[in-house]
VOGU-3710 file (C-alpha; in Angstrom, 3 decimals, decimal comma):
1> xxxxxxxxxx> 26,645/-42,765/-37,430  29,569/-44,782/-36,129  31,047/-42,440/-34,586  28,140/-41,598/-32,567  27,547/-45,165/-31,143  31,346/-45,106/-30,070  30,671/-42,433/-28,130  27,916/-43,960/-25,878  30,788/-47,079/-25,160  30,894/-47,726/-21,249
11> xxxxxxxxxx> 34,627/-47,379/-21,864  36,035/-43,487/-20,766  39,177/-44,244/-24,067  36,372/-45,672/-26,679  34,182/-42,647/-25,855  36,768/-40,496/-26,230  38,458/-41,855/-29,292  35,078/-41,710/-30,891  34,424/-38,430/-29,986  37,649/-36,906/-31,384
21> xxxxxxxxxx> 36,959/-38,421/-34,638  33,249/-36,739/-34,659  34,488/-33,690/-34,036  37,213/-33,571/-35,999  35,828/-34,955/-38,714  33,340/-32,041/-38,536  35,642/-29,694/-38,636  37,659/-31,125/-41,424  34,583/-31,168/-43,541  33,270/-27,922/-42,747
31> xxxxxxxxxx> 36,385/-26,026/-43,601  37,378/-27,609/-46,667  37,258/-25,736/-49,982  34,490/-26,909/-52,108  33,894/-25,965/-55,486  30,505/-24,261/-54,556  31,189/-22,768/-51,055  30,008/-24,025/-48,113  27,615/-20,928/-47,602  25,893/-21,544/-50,982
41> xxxxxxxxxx> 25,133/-25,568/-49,765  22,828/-25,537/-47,165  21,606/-28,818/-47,364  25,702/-29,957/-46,997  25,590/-28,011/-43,865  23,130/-29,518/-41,725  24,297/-32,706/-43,198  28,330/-32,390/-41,946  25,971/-30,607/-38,493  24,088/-33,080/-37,970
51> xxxxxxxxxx> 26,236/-35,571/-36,232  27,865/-33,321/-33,945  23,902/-32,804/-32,988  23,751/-35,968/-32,307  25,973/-35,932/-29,642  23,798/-33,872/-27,312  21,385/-37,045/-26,443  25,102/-38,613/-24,578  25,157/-37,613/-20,950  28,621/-38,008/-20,211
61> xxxxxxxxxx> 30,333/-35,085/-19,556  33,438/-35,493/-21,338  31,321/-35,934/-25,179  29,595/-32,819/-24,158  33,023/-31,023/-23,739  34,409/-31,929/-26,749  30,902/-31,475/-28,219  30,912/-28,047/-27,558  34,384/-26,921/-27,863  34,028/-28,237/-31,299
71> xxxxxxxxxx> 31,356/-25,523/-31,817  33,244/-22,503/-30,304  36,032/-24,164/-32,901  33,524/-23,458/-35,615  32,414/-20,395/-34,920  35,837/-19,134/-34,728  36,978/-20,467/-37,516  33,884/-20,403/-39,924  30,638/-18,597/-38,127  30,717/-16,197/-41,095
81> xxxxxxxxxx> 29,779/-18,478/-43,738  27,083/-20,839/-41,805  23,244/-20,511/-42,964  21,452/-23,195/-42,672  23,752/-24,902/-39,564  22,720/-21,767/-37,180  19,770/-23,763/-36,130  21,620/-26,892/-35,586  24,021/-24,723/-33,500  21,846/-22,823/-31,252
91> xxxxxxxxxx> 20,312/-26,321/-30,340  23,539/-27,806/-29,438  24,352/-24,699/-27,167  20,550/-24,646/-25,727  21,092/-28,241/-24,957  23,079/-28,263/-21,880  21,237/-28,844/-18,289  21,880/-27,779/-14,629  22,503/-31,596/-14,546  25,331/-31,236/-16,871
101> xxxxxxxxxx> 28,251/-29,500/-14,561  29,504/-25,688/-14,109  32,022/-25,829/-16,926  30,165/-27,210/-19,590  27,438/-24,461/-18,870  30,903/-21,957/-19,012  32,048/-23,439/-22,023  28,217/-23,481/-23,760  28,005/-19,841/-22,631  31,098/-18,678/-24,319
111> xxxxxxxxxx> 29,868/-19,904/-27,668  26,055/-17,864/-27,130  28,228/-14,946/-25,727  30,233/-15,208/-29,106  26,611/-15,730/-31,031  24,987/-12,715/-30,026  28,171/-10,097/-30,516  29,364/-11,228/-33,490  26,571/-13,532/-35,640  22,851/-11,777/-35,010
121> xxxxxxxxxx> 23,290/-9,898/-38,288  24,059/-12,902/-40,988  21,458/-15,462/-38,977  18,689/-15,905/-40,574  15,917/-14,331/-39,095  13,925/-17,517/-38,583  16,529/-18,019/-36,084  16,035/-15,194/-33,859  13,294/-16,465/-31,699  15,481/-19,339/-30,721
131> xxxxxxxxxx> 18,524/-17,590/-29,827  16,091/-15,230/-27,349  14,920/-18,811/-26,113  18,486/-20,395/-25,364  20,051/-16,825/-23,768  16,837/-17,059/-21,657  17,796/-21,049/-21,008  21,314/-19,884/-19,601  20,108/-17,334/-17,690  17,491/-19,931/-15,356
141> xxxxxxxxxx> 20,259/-22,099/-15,476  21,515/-22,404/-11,878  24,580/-23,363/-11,750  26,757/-19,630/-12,143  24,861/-17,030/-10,808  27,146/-14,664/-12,790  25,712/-16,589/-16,112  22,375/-16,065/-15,739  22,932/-12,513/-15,093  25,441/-11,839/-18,475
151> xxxxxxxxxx> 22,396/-13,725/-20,221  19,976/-11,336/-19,190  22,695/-8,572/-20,290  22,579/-10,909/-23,697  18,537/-10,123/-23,987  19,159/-6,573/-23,533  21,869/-6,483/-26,365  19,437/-8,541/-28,497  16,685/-6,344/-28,003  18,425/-3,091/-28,708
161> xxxxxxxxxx> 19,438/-5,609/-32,085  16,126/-5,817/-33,006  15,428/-2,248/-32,453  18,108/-0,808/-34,192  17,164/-3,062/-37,445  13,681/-3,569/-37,427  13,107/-2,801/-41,309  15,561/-5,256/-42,628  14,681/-7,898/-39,838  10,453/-7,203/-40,498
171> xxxxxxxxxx> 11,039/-7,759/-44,300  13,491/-11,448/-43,770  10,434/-12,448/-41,612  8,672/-12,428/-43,919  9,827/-13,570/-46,641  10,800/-16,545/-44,892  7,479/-17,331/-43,373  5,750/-16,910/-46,611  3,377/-19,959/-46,838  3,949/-21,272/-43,400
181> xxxxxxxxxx> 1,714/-19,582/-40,666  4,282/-22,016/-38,369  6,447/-18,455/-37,850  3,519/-16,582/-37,054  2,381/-17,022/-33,126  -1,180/-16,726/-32,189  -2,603/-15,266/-28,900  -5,946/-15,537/-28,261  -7,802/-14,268/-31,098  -5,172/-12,019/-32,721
191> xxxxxxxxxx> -2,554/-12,956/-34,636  0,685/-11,209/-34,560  3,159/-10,260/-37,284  6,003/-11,523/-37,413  8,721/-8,929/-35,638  6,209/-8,451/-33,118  5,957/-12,265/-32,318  9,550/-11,693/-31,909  9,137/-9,122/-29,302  6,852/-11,000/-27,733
201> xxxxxxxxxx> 9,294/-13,981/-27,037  11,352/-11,875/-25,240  9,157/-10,176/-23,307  7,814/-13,492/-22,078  11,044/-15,337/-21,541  12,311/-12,110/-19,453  8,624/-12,186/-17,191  9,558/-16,083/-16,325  12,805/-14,549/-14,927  11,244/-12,445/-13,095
211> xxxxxxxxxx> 9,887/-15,174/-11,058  13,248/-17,474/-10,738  14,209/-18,535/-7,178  17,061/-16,279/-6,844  16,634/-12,749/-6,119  19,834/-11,140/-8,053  18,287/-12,982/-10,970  14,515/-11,762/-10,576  15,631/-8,175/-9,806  17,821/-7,975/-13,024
221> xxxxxxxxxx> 15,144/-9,675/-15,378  12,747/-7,303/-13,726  14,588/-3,978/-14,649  15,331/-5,127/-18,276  11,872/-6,174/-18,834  10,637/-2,731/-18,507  13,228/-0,602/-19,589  12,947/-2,755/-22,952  9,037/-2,178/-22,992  9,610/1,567/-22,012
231> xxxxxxxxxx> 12,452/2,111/-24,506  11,561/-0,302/-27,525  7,539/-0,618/-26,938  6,759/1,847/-29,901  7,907/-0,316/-32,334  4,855/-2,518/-31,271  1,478/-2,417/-33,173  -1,388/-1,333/-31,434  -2,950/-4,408/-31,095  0,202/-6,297/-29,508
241> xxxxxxxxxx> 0,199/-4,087/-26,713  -3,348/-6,145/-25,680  -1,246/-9,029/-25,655  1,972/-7,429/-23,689  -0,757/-6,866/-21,193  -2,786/-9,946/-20,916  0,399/-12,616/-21,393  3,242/-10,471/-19,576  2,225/-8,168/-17,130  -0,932/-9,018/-15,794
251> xxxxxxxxxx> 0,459/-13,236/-15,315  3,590/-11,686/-13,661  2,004/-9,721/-11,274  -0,130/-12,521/-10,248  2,475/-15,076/-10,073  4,605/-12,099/-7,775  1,863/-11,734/-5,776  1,401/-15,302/-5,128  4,883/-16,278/-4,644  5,596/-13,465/-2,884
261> xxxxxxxxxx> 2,620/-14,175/-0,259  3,960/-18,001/0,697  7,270/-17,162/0,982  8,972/-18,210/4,149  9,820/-15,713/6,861  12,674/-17,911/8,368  16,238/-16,583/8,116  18,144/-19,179/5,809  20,507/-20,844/7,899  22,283/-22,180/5,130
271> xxxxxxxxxx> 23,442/-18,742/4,294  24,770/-18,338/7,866  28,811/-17,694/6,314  27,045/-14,916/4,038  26,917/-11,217/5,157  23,172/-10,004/4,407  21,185/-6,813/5,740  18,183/-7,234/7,581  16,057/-6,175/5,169  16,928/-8,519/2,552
281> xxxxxxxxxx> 17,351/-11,441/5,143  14,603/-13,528/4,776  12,803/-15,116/1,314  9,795/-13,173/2,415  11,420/-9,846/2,168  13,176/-10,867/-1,316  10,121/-11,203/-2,964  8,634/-8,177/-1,197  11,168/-6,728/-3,264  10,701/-8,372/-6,206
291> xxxxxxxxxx> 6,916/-7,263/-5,677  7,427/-4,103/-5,770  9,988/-3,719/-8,469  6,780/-5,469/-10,387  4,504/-3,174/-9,233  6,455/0,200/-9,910  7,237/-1,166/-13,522  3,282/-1,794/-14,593  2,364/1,374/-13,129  5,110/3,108/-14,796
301> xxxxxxxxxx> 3,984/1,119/-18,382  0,665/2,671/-17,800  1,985/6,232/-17,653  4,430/5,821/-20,093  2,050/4,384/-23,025  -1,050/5,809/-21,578  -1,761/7,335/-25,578  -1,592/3,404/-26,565  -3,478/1,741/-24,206  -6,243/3,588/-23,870
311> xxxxxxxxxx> -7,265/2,952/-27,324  -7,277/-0,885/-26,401  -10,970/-1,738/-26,284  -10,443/-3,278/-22,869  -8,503/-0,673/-21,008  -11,137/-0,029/-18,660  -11,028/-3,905/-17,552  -7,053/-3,533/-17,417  -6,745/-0,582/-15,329  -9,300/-1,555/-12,676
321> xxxxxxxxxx> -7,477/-4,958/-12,851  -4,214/-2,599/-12,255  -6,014/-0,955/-9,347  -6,960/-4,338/-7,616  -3,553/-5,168/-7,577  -2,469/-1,554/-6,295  -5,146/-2,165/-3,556  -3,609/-5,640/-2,303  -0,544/-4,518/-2,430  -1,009/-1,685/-0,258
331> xxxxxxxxxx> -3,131/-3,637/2,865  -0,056/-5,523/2,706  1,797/-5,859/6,289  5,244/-5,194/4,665  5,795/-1,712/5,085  8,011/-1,565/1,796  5,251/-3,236/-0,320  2,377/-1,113/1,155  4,416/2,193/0,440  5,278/1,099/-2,847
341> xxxxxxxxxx> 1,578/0,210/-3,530  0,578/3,960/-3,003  3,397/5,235/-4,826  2,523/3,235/-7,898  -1,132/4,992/-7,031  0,273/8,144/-7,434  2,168/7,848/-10,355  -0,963/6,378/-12,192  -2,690/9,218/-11,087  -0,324/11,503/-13,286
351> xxxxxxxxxx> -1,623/10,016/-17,025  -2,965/13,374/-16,895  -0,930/16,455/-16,182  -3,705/19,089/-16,167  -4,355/17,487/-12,633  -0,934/18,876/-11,319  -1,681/22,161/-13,075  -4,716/22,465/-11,729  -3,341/22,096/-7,789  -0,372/24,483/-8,616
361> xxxxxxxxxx> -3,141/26,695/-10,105  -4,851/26,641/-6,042  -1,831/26,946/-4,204  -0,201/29,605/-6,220  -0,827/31,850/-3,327  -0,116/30,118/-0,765  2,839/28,234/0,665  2,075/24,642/-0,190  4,772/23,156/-1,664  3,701/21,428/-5,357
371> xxxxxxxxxx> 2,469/17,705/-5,429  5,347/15,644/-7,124  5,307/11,953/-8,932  6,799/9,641/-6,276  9,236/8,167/-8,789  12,573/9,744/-9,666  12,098/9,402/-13,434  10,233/12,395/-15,437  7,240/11,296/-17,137  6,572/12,416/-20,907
381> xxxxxxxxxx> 4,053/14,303/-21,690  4,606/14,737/-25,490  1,888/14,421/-27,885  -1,543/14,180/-27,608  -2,762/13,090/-23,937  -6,072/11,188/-24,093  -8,725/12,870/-22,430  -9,157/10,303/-19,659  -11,037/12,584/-17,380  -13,987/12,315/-19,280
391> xxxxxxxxxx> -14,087/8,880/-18,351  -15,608/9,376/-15,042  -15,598/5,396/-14,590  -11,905/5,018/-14,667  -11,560/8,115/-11,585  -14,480/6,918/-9,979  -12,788/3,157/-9,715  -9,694/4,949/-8,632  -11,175/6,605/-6,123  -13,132/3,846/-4,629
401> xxxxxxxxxx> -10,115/2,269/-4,327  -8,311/4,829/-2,297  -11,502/4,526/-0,246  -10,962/1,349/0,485  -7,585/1,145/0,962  -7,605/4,395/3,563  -10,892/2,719/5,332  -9,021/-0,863/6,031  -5,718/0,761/6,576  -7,378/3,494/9,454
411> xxxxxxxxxx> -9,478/0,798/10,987  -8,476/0,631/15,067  -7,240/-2,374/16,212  -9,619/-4,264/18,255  -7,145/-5,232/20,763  -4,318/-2,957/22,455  -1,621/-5,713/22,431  1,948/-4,236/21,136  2,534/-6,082/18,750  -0,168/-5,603/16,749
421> xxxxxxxxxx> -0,287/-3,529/13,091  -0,639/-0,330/12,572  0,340/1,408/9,435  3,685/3,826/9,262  3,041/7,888/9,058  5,311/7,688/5,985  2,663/5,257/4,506  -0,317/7,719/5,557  1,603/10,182/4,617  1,834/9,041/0,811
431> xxxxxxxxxx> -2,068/8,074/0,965  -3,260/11,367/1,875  -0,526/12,987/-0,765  -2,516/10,806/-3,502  -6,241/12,638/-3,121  -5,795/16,265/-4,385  -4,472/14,768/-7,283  -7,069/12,563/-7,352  -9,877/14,897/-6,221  -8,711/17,140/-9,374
441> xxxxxxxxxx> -10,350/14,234/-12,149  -13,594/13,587/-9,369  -14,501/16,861/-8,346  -17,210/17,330/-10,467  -18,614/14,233/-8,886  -17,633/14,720/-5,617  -20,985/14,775/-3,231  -21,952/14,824/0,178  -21,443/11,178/0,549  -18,079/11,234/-0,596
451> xxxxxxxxxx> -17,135/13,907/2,040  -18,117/12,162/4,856  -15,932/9,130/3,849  -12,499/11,176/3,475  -13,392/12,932/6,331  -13,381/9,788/8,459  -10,354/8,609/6,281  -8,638/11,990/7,716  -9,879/12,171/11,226  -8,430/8,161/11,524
461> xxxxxxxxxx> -4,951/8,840/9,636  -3,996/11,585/11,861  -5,196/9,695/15,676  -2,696/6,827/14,433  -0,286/6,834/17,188  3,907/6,145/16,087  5,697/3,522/17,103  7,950/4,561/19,897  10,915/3,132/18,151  10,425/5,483/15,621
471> xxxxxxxxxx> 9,320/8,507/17,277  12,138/10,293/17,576  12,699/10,639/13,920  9,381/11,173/12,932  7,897/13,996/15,420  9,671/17,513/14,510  11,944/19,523/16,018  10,220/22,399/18,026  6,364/22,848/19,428  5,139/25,057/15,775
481> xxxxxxxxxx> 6,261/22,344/13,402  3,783/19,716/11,867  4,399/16,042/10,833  4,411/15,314/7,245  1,318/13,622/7,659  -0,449/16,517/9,295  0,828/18,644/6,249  -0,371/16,479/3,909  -4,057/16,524/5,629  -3,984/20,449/5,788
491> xxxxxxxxxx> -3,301/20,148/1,958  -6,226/17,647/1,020  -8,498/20,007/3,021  -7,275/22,899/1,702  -8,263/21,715/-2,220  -11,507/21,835/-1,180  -11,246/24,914/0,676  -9,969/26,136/-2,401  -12,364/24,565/-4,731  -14,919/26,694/-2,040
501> xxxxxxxxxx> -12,800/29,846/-2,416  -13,278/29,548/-6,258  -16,860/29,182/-6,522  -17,730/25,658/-7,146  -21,154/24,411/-7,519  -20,756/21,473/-6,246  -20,009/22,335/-2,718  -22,354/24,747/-1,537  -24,151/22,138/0,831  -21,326/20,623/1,932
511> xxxxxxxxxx> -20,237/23,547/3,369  -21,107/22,963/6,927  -20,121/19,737/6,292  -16,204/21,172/5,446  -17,013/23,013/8,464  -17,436/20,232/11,184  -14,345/18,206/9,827  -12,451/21,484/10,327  -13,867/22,355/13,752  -12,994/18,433/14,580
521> xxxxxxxxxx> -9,339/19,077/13,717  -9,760/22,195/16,538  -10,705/20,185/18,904  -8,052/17,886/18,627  -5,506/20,494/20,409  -7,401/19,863/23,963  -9,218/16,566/23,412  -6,675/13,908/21,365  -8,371/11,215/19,393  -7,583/7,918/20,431
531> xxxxxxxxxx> -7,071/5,233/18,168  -9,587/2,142/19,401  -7,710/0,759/22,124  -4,178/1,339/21,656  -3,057/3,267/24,573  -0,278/5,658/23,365  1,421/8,414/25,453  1,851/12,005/25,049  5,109/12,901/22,911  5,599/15,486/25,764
541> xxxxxxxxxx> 5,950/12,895/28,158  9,426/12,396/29,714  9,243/8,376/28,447  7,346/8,959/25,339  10,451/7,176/23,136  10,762/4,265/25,665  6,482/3,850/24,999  4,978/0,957/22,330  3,205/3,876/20,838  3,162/7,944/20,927
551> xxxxxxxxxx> 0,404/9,930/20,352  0,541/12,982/17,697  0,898/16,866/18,983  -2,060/18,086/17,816  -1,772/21,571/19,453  0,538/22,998/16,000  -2,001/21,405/13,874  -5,398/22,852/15,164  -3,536/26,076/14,979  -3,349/26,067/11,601
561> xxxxxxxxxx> -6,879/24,877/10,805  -8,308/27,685/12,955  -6,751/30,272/10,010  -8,124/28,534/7,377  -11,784/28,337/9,249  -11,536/31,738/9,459  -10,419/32,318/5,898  -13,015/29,697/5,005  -16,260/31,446/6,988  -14,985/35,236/5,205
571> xxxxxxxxxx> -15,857/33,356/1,874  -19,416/31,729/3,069  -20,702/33,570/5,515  -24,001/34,580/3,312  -24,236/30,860/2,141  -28,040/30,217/3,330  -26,407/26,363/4,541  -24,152/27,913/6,772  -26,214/29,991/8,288  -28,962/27,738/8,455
581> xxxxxxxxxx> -26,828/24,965/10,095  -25,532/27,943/12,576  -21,919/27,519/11,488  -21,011/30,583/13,286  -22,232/29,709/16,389  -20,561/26,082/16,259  -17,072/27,679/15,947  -17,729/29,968/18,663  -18,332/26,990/20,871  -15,570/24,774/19,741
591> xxxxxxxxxx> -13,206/27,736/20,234  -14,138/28,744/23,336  -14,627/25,294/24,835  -10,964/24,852/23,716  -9,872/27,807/25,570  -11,412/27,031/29,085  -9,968/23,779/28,373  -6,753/24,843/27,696  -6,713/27,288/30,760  -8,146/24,115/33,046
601> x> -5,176/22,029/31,553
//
């Protein structure tokens, strides 16, 4: 067109000359009464369109302007009656680039803002995939943080769109893809219909935001991601949910755990005018962040839509996949990742809520207070609940990964030097909160070997000395008060003192076993464990807080374990592996080796 080539001219007037008469030729034609209407001509559409298309392959930013204020122009004016030009508009919105300035992106912006309020219901659906696509373009655009984050606001509304009119929009689909498998999108060896193709682009275009440079950005594509899956994933078919897992959530948590482990750990100095807390002050600890808002969201997708995915012929490969990335994610150094690891752990470990029945069933008598999720949200329960614990292999994974994870994380430091790592109590804590829960889908599993392993997992998680920074608000108030990590030990040991108590036949020869860790525990009060080399000092000790690291009171602790021997040997006294492995006579000698040694002391 003329018109067109007049707009390219070198000359600022001849460009913009030309592009006045483009534009308002367009509008001119567009809006002129025909004797069929507009809306019934859709080849006269894209034809009167198609110039003002044309426009988007000139780079200067004054065409683009005019370019695009012509549009908003025409969706004011006419949007209603446009059918087959919604394609031709939602590329010339799409079109602009970072390269392009801040106002045209503005000015683009306010035509897609105008797009998805007013237009989603006479598109055509063929149309809706790219309208997900461009919102998703303006919000990696990086230009107006403030943009990016309305356009992730955008694929919220147009998700709760597609929910809200999923009949009408399933039967347009297809209808209009009827003899072209081009609107159908293929994943691996399934192919998907059509509205869930549609759910699919959005799901994917909102997991590459996840990953954009900028934090505010990632955090806020992260949180809409799953609250869509968690609020809208029912209306997906069985087998798309194989394909939410394998395209969207397993590739973001790799590509979070990968970007997350190069980032730098230098303060920005470019940022130097901007106030920022400490914690949020390096790119490192953004994308710790980011890592676990990723992490939290999985795990809660896996509790949410347990009934789903468990009919998936591959859910056993996708939750020890799941697990592996629980398990890096808790050796991590960052204490907010590592925490948020275990937490995730835990709130897989709730799929089944027989297991928290079962634990409120053994402490009913006693004073333990009730295991509870880690996260804030309740979890649903409704319907049906897969009988996952007769799948020994998916407990038995889980619990050789909380093996592993409580092994590496207890190992002692070769080396005393200060600044070495050592994990937080609140991070034992949480680890050691996990196994009853655990222990409930395992126990009938649970052997000898098994035993000896969380007892050297316990015996290491409560020598870990506390950083003297922190001791003060970590050790209690008062010599008969326990840490929350020496609570949380007495309530691991006391579901299998319980499962004793009750009569399981699984224990009977570990008993002396349950013995010796308990009579260990004892003999903490006059011998402390030491944790490899680290030399920590008493918490009694005048400069205990002024220490690198401060050793546990173990005195309140044994105190308690020596009840629940007691309670313990009343139950198996007559058990032939006691009293052939002279249980009695060990706790007489602990006990009264403990006393001279207190009295010495």
């Amino acid at each position: 067109m003329p018109g067109c080539k007049v707009c390219q001219h070198p000359h600022q007037g001849m460009r913009s000359w030309g592009a006045e008469a483009v534009t308002s030729l367009t509008k001119a034609a567009l809006c002129h009464q025909y004797d069929t209407p507009l809306h019934q001509q859709l080849k006269l559409q894209h034809l009167l369109l198609g110039p003002l298309q044309e426009l988007s392959s000139i780079l200067h930013p004054d065409i683009r302007q005019k370019q695009l204020e012509c549009i908003l122009t025409i969706l004011h004016s006419i949007g209603d009656v446009l059918h087959q030009g919604w394609p031709t508009v939602l590329s010339v919105i799409g079109a602009v680039t970072n390269d392009q300035g801040e106002s045209l992106v503005r000015i683009a912006f306010q035509s897609l803002q105008l797009v998805v309020s007013d237009f989603l219901p006479i598109m055509p659906c063929s149309c809706l995939q790219v309208c997900v696509e461009v919102a998703a373009r303006f919000g990696s655009q990086n230009q107006e943080l403030n943009i990016s984050l309305t356009a992730i606001g955008l694929l919220w509304n147009i998700s709760d769109y597609f929910s809200q009119n999923r009949t009408s929009i399933t039967e347009n689909l297809v209808k209009e893809s009827e003899g072209s498998m081009a609107a159908l999108k293929k994943c691996g060896e399934h192919t998907l219909p059509p509205f869930d193709s549609l759910w699919m682009v959005l799901h994917t275009e909102l997991g590459n935001l996840c990953v954009d440079p900028r934090p505010a950005v990632r955090k806020s594509a992260g949180q809409t991601l799953f609250t869509t899956i968690s609020a809208h994933g029912s209306l997906l078919e069985q087998n798309t949910w194989q394909t939410v897992l394998w395209q969207v959530l397993f590739p973001l948590l790799d590509r979070v755990k990968q970007l997350s482990s190069s980032a730098s750990g230098r303060k920005d100095s470019n940022g130097a005018n901007i106030l920022m807390h400490h914690s949020r002050d390096t790119a490192e600890k953004q994308w710790a962040e980011t890592r676990v808002l990723t992490l939290a969201g999985v795990a809660r997708v896996f509790n949410m839509k347990r009934q789903v995915l468990h009919t998936l012929g591959d859910f056993p490969r996708a939750w020890a996949l799941l697990l592996e990335f629980i398990e890096s994610s808790a050796l991590s150094h960052s204490a907010e990742v590592s925490l948020a690891a275990l937490k995730s752990f835990q709130e897989i470990l709730h799929i089944n809520k027989e297991s928290t029945e079962d634990l409120d069933k053994l402490f009913a008598n006693g004073k333990d207070k009730k295991l509870q999720a880690p996260s804030e949200e309740k979890i649903n329960h409704e319907g049906e609940i897969p009988e996952l614990d007769n799948d020994m292999t998916l407990w038995s994974n889980a619990w050789r990964v909380w093996l592993s994870i409580g092994t590496a994380a207890t190992t002692p430091p070769d080396s005393s030097d200060s600044s070495l790592y050592i994990p937080s109590q609140p991070f034992l804590t949480a680890l050691i909160q996990s196994f009853p829960a655990l222990y409930m889908h395992i126990k009938s599993r649970f052997v000898a070997g098994d035993l000896l392993k969380l007892s050297s997992v316990l015996q290491r998680a409560l020598s870990a000395p506390v950083h003297g920074d922190s001791s003060p608000f970590i050790m209690p108030v008062g010599e008969v008060l326990l840490t929350p990590l020496q609570e949380s030990i007495l309530s691991a040991v006391k579901v299998l003192q319980q499962e004793v108590m009750a009569g399981s036949e699984n224990l009977p020869s570990m008993y002396p076993d349950v013995f010796d860790q308990l009579l260990n525990f004892v003999d903490f009060a006059v011998r402390p464990p030491k944790f490899g080399k680290v030399e920590a000092k008493s918490v009694s000790a005048p400069s205990a807080s002024q220490a690198d690291w401060v050793a546990m009171n173990y005195v309140p602790f044994a105190e308690k374990v020596i009840g629940m021997v007691v309670d313990l040997y009343k139950v198996t006294a007559k058990n032939p592996a006691v009293v052939h492995e002279h249980v009695l006579k060990n706790i007489v000698k602990i006990t009264s080796d403990d006393i001279r040694l207190s009295f010495i002391a």
